[in-house]
Gaussian input, Z-matrix of N, CA and C with variables (Angstrom, degrees):
# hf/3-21g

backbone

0 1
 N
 C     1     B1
 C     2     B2     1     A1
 N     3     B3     2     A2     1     D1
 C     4     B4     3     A3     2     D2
 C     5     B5     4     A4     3     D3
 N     6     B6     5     A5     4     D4
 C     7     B7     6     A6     5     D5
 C     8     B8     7     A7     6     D6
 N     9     B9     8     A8     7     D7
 C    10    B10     9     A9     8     D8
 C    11    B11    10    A10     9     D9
 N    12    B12    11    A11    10    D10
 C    13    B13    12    A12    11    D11
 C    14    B14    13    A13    12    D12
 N    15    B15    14    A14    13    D13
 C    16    B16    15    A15    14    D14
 C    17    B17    16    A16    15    D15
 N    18    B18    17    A17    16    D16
 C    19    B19    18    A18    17    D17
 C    20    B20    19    A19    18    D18
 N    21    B21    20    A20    19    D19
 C    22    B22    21    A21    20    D20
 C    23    B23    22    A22    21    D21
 N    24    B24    23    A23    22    D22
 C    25    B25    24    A24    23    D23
 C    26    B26    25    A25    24    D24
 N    27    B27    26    A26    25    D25
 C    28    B28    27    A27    26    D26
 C    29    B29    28    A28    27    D27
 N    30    B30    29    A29    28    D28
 C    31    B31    30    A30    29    D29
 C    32    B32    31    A31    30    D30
 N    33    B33    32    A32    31    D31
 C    34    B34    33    A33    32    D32
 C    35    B35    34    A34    33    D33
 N    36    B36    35    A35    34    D34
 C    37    B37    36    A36    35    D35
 C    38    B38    37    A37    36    D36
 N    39    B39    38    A38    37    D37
 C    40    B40    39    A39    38    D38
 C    41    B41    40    A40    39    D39
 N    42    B42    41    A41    40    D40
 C    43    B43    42    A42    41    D41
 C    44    B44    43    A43    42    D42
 N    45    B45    44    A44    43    D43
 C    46    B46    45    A45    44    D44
 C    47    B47    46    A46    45    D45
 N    48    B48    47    A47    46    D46
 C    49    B49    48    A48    47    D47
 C    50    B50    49    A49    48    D48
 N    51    B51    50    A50    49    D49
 C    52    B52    51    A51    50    D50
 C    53    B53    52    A52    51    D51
 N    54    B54    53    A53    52    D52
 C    55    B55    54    A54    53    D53
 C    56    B56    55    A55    54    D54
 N    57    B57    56    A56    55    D55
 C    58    B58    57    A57    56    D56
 C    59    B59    58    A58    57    D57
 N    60    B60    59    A59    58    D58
 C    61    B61    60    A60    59    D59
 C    62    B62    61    A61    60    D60
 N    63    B63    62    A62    61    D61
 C    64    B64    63    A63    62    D62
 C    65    B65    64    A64    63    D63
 N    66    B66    65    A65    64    D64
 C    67    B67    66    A66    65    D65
 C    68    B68    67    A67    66    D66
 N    69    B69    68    A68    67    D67
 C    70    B70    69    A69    68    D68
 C    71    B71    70    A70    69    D69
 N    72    B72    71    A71    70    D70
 C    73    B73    72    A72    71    D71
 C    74    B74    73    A73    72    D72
 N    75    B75    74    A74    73    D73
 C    76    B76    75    A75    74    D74
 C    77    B77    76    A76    75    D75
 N    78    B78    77    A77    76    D76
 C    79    B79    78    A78    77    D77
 C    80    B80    79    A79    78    D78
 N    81    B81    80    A80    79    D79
 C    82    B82    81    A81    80    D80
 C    83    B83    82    A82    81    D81
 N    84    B84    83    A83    82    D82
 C    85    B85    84    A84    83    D83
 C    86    B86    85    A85    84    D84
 N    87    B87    86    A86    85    D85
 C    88    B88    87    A87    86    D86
 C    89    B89    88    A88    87    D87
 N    90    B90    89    A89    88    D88
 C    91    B91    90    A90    89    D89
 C    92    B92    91    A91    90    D90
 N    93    B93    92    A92    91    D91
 C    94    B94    93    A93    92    D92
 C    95    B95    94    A94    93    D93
 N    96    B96    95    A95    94    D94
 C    97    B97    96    A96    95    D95
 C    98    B98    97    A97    96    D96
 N    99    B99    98    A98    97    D97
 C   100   B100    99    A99    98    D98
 C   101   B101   100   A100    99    D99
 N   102   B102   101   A101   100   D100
 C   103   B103   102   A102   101   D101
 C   104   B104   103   A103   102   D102
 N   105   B105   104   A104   103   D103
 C   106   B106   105   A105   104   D104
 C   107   B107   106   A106   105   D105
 N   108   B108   107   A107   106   D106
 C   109   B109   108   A108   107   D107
 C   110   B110   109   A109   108   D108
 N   111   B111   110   A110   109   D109
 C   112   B112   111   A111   110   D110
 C   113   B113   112   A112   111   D111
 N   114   B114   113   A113   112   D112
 C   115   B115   114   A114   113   D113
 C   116   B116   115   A115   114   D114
 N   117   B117   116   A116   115   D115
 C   118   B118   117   A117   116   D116
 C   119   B119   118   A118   117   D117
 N   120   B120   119   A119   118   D118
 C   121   B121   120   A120   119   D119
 C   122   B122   121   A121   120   D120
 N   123   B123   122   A122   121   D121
 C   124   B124   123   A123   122   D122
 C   125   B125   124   A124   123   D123
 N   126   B126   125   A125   124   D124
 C   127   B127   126   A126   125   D125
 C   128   B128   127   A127   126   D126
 N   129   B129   128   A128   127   D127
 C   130   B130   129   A129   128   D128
 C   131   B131   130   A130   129   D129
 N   132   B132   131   A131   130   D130
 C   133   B133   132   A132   131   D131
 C   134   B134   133   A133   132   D132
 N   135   B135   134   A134   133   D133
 C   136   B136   135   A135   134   D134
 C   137   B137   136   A136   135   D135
 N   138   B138   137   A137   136   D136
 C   139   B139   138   A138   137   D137
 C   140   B140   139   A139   138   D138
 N   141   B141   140   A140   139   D139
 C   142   B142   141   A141   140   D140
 C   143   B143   142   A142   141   D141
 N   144   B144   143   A143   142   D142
 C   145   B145   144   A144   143   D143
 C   146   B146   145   A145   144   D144
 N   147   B147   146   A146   145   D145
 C   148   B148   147   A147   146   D146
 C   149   B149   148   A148   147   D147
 N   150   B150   149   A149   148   D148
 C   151   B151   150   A150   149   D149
 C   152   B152   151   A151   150   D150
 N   153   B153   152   A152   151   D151
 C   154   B154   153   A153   152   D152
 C   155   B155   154   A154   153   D153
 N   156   B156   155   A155   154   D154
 C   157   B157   156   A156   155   D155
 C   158   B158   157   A157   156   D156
 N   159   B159   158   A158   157   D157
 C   160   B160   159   A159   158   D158
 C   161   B161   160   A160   159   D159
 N   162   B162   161   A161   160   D160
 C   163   B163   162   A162   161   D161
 C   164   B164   163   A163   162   D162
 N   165   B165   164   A164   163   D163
 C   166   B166   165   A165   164   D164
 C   167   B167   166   A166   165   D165
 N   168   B168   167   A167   166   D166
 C   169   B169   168   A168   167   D167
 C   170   B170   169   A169   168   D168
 N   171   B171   170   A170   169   D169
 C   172   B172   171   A171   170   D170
 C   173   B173   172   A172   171   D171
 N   174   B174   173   A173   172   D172
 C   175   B175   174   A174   173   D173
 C   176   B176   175   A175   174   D174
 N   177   B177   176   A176   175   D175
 C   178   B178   177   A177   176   D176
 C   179   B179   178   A178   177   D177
 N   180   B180   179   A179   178   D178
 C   181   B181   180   A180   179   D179
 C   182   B182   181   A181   180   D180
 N   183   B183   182   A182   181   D181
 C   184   B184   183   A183   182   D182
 C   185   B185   184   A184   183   D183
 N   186   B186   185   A185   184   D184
 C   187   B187   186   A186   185   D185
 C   188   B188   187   A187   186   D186
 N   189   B189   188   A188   187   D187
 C   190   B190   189   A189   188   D188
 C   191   B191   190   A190   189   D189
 N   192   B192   191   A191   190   D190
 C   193   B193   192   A192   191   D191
 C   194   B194   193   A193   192   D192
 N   195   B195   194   A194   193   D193
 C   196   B196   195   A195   194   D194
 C   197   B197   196   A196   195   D195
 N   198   B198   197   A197   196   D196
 C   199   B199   198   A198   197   D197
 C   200   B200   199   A199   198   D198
 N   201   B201   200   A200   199   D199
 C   202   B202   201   A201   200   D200
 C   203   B203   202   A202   201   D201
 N   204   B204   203   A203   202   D202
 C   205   B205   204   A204   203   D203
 C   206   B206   205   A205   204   D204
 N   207   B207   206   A206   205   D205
 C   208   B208   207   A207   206   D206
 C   209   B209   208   A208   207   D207
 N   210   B210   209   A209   208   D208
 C   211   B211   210   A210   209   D209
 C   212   B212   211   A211   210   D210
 N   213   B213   212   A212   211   D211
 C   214   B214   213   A213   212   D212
 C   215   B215   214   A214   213   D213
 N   216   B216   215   A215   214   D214
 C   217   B217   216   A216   215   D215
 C   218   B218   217   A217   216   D216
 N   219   B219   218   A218   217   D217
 C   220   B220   219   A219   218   D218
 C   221   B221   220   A220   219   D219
 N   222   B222   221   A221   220   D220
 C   223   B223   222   A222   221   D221
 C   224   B224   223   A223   222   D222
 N   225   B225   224   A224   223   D223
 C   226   B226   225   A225   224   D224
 C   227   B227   226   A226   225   D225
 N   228   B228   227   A227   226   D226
 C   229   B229   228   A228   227   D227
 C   230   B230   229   A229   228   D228
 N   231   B231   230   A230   229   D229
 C   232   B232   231   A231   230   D230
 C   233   B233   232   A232   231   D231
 N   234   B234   233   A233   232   D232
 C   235   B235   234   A234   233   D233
 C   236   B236   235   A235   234   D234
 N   237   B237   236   A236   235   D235
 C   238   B238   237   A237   236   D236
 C   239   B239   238   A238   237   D237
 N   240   B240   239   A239   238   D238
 C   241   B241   240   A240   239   D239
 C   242   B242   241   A241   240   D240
 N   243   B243   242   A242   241   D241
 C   244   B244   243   A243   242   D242
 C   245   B245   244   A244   243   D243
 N   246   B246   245   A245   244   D244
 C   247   B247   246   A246   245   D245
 C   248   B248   247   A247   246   D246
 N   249   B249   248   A248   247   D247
 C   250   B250   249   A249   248   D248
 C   251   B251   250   A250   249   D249
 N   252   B252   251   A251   250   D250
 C   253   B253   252   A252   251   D251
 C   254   B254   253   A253   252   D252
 N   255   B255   254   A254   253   D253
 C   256   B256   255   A255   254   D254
 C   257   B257   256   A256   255   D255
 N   258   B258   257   A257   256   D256
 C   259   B259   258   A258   257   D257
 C   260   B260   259   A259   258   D258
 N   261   B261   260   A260   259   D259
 C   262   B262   261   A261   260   D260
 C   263   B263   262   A262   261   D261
 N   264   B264   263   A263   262   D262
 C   265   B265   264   A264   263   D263
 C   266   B266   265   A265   264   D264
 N   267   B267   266   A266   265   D265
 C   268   B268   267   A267   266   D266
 C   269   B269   268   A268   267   D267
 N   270   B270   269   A269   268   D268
 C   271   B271   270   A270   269   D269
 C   272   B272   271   A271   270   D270
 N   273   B273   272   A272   271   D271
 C   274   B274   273   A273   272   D272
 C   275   B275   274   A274   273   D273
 N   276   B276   275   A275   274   D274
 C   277   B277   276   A276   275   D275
 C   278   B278   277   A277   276   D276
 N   279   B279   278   A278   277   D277
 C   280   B280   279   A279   278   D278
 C   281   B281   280   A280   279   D279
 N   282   B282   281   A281   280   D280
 C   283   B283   282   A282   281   D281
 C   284   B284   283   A283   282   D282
 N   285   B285   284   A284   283   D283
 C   286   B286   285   A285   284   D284
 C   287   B287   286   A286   285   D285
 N   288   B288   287   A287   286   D286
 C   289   B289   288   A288   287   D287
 C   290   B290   289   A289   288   D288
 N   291   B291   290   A290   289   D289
 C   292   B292   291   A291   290   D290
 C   293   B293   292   A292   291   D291
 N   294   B294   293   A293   292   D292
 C   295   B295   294   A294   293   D293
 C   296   B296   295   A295   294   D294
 N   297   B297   296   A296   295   D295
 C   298   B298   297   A297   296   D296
 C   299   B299   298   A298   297   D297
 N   300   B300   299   A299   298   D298
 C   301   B301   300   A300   299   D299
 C   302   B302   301   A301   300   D300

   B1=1.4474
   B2=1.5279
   B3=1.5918
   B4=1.4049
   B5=1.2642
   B6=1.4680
   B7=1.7216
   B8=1.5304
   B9=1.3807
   B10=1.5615
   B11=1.4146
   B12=1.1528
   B13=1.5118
   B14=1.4309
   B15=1.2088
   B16=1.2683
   B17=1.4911
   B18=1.5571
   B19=1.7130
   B20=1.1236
   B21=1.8121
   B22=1.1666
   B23=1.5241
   B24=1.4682
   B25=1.2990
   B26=1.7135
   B27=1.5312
   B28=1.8221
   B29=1.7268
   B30=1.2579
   B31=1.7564
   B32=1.1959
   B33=1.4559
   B34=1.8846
   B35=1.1447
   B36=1.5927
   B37=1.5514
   B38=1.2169
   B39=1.2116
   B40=1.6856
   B41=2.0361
   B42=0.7839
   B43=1.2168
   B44=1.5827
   B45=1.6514
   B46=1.6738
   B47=1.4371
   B48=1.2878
   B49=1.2575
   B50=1.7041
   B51=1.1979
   B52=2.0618
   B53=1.6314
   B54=1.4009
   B55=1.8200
   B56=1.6883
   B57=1.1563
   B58=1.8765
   B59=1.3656
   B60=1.3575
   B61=1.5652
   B62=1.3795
   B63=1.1413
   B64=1.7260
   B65=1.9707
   B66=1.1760
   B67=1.8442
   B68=0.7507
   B69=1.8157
   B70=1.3608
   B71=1.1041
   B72=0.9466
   B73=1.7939
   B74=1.4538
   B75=1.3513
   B76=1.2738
   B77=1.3093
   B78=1.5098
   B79=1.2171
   B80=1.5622
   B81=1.4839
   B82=1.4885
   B83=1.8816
   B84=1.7375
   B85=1.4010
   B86=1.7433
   B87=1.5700
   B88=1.6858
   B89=1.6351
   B90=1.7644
   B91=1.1971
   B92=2.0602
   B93=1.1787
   B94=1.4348
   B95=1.5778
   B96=1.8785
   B97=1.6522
   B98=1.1870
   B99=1.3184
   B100=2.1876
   B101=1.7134
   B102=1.0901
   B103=1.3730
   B104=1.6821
   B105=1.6114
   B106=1.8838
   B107=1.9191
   B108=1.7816
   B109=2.0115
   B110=1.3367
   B111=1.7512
   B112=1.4626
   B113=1.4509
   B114=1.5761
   B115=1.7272
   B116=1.6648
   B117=1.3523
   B118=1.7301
   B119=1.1447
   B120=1.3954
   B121=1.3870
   B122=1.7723
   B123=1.4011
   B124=1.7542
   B125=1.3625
   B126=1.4468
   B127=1.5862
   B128=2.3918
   B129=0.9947
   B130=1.4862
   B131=1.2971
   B132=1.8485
   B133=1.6941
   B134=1.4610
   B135=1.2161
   B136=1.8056
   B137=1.6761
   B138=1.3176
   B139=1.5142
   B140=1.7135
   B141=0.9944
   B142=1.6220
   B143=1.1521
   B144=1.8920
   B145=1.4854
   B146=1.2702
   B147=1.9491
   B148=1.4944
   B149=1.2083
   B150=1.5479
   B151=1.4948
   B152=1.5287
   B153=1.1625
   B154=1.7268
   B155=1.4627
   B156=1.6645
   B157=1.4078
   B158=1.5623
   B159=1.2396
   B160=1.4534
   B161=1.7930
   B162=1.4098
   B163=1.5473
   B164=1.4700
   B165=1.3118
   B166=1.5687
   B167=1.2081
   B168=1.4520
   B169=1.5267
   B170=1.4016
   B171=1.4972
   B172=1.0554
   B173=1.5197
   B174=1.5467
   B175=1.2930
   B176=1.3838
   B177=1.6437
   B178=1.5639
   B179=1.2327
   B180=1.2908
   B181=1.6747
   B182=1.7136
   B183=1.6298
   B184=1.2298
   B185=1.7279
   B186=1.2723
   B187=1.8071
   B188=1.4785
   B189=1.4276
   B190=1.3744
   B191=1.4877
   B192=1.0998
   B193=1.2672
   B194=1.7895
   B195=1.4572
   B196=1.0909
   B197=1.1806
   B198=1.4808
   B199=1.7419
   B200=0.9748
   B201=1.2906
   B202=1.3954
   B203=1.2493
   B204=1.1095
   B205=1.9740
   B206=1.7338
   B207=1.0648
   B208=0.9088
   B209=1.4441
   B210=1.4991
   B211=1.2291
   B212=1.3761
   B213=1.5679
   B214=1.6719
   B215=1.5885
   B216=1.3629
   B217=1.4779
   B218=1.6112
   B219=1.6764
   B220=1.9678
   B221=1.3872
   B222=1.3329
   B223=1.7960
   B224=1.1820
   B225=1.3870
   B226=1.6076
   B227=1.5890
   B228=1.6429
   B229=1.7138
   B230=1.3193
   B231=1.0650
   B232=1.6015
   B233=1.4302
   B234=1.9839
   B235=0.9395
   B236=1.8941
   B237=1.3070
   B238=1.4575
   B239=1.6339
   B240=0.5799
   B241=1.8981
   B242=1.5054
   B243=1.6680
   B244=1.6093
   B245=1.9197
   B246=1.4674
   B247=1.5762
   B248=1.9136
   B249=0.7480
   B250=1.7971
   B251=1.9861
   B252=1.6395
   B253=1.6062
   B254=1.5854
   B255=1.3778
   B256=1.4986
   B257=1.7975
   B258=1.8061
   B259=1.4854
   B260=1.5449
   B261=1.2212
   B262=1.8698
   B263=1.7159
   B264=1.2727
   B265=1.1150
   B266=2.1542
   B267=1.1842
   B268=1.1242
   B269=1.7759
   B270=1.6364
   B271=1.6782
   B272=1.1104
   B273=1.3422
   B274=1.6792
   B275=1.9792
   B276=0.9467
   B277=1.5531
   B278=1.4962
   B279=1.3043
   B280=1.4658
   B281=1.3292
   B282=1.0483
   B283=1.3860
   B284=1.4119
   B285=1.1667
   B286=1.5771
   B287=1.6862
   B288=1.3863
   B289=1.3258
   B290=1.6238
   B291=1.4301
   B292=1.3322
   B293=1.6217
   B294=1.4137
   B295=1.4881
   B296=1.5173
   B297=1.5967
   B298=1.3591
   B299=1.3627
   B300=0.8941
   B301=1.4522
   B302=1.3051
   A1=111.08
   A2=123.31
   A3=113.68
   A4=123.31
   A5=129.82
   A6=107.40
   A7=129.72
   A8=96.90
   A9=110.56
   A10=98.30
   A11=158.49
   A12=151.90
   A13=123.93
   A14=138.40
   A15=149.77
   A16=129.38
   A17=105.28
   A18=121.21
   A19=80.53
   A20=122.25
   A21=130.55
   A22=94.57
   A23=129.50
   A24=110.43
   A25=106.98
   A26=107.05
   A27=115.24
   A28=109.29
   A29=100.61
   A30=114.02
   A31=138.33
   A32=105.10
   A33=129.57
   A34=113.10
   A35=112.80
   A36=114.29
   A37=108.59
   A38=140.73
   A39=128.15
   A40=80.47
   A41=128.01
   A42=105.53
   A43=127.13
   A44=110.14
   A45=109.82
   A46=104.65
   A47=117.00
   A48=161.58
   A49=95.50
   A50=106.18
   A51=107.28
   A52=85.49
   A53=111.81
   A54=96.39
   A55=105.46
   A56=124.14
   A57=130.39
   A58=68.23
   A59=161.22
   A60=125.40
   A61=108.30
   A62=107.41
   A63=97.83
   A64=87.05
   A65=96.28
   A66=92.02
   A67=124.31
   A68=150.64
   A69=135.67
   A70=141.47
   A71=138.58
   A72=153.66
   A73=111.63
   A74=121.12
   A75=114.84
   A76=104.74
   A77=138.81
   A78=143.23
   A79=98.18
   A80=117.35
   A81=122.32
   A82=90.48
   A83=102.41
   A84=96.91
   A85=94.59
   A86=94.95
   A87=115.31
   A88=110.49
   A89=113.60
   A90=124.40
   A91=88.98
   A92=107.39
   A93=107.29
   A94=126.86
   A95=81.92
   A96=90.36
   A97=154.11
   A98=78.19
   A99=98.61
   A100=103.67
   A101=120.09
   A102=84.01
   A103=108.22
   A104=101.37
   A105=95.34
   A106=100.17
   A107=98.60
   A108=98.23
   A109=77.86
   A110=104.52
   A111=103.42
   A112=80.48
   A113=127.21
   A114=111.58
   A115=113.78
   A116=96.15
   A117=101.60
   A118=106.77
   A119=133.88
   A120=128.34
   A121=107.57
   A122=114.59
   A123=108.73
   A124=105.77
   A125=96.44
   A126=100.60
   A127=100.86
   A128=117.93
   A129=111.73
   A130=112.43
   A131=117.19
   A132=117.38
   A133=120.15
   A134=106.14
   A135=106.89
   A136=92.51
   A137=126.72
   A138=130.95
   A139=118.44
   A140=99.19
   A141=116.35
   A142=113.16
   A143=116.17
   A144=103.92
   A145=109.14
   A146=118.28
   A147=96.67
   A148=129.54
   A149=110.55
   A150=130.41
   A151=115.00
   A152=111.55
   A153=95.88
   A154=104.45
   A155=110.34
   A156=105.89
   A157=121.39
   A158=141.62
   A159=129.54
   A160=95.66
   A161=112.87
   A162=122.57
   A163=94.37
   A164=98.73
   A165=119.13
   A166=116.42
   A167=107.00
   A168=126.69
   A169=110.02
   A170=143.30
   A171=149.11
   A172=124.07
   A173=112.38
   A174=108.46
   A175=106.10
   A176=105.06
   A177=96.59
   A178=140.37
   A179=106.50
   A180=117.23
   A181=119.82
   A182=106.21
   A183=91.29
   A184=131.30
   A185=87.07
   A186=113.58
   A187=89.04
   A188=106.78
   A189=112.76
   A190=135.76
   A191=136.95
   A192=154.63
   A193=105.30
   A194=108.97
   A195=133.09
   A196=137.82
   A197=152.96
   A198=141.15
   A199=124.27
   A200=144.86
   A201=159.68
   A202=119.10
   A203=141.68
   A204=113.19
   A205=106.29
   A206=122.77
   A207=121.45
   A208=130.02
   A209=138.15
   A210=153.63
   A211=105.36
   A212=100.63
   A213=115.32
   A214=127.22
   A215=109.39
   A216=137.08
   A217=117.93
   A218=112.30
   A219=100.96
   A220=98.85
   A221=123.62
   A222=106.53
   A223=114.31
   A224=119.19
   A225=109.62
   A226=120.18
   A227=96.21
   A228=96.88
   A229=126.06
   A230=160.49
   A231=152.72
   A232=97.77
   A233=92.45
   A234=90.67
   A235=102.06
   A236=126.90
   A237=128.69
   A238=107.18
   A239=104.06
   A240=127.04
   A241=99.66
   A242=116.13
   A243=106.47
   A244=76.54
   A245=88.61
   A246=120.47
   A247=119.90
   A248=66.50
   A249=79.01
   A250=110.16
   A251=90.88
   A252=94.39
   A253=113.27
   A254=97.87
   A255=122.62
   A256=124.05
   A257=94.04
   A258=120.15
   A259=91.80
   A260=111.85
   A261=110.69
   A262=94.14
   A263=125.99
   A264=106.13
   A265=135.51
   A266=113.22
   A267=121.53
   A268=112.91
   A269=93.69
   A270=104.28
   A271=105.82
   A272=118.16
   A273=105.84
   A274=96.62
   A275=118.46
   A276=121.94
   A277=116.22
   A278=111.61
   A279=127.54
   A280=134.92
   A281=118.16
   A282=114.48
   A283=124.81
   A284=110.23
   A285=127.98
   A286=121.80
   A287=104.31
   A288=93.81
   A289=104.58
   A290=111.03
   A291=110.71
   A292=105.16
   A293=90.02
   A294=112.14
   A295=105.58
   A296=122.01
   A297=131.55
   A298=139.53
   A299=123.68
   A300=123.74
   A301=116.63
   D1=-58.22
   D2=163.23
   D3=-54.44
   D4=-24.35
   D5=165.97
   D6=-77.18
   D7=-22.45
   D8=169.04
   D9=-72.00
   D10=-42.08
   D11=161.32
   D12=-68.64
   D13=-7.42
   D14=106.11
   D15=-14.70
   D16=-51.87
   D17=-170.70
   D18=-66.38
   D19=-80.06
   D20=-130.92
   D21=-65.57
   D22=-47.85
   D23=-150.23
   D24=-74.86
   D25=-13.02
   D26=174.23
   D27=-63.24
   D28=-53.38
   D29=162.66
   D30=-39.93
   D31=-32.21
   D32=164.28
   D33=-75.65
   D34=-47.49
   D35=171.77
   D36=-80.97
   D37=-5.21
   D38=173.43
   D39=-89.68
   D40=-100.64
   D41=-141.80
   D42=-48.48
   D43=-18.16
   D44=157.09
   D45=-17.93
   D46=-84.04
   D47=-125.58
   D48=-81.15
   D49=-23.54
   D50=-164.92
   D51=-110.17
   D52=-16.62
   D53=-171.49
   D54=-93.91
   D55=21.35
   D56=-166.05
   D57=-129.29
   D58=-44.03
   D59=-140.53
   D60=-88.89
   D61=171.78
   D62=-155.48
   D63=-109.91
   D64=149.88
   D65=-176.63
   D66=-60.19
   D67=163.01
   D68=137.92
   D69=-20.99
   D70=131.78
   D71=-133.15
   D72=22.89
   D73=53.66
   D74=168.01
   D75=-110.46
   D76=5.47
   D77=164.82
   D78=-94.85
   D79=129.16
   D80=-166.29
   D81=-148.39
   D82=157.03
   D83=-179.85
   D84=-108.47
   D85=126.78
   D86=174.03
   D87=-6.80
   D88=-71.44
   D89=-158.56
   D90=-52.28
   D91=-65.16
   D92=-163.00
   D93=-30.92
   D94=-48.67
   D95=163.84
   D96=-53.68
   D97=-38.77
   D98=171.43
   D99=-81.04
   D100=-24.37
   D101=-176.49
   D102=-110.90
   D103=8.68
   D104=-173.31
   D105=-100.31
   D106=27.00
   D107=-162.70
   D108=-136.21
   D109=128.26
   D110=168.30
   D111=-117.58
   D112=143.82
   D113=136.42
   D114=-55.07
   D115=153.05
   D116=168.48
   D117=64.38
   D118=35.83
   D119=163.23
   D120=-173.37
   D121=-48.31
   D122=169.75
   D123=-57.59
   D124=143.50
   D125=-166.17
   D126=-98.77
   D127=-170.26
   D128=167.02
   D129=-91.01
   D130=-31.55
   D131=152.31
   D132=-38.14
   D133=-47.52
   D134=-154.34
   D135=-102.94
   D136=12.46
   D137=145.12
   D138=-74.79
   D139=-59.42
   D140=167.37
   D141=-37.39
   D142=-58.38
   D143=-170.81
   D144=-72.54
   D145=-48.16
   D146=-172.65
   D147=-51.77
   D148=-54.44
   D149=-166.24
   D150=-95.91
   D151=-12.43
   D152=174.41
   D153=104.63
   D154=162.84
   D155=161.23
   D156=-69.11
   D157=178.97
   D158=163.87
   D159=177.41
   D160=168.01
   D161=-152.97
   D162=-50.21
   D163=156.56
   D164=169.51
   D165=175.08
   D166=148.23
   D167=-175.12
   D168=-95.31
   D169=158.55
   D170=140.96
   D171=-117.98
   D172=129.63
   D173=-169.76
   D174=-119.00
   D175=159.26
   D176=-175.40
   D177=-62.63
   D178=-9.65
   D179=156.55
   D180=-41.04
   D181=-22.13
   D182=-140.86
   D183=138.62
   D184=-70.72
   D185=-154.63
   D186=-85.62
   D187=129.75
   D188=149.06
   D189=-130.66
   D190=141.90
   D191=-138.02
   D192=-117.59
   D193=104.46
   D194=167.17
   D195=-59.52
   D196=100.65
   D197=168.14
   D198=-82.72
   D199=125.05
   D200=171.34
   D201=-92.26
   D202=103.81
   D203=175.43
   D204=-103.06
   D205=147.10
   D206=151.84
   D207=-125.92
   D208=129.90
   D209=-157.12
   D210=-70.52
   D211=107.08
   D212=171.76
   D213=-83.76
   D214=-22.53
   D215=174.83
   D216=113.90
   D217=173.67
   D218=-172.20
   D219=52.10
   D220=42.25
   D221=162.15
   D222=82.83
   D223=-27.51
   D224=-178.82
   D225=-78.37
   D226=161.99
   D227=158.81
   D228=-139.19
   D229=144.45
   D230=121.39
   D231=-21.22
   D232=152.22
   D233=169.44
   D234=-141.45
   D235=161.10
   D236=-157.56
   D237=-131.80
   D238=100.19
   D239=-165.29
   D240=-94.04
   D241=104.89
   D242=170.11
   D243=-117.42
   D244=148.97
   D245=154.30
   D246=-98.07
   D247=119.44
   D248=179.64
   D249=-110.72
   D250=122.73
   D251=170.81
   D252=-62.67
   D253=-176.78
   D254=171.07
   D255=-35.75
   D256=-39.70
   D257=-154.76
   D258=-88.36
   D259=-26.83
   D260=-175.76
   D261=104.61
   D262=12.61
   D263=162.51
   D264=-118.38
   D265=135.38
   D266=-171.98
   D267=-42.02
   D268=126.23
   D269=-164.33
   D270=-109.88
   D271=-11.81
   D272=-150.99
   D273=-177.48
   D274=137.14
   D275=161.49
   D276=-128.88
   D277=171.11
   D278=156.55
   D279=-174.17
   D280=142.17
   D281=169.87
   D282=-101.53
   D283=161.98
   D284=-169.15
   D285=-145.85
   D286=114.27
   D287=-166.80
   D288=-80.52
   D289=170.81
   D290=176.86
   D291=-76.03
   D292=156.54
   D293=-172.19
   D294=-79.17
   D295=155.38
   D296=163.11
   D297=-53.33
   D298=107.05
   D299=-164.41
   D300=-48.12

């Protein structure tokens, strides 16, 4: 009975641990970003292919809101926020530098 409660509680913490990681290609380098994101013309397809999937919200409007990080060094990252309308196309960006330790 305690190793079967052992498993499970290792199993809870393995997937804790896999549901915080951020997906594949959601680490991107800054320069790439800014110039491969137009608003009003990059589409949410031609996000996907360059850069990969990576976190994002969708709200009932529609619109969903993209994260990018890119690696500043010492652990940190920026991070690059495009909003995308209804249509799948890029409305809005930004960047954000990482915060102070």
């Amino acid at each position: 009975m305690k190793a079967a409660y052992l498993i499970l509680t290792a199993a809870l913490l393995a997937g804790c641990a896999t549901q915080n990681a951020a997906p594949p290609g959601a680490q991107v380098a800054a320069g790439r970003l800014q110039q491969g994101v137009v608003a009003g013309q990059t589409t949410k397809a031609q996000l996907l292919a360059a850069f990969g999937p990576t976190k994002s919200v969708r709200f009932d409007s529609g619109f969903e809101a993209w994260v990018y990080q890119s690696p500043v060094g010492a652990g940190q990252f920026a991070e690059f926020v495009v909003l995308i309308d209804p249509s799948g196309v890029v409305t809005k960006t930004r960047t954000r530098a990482p915060s102070a330790p």
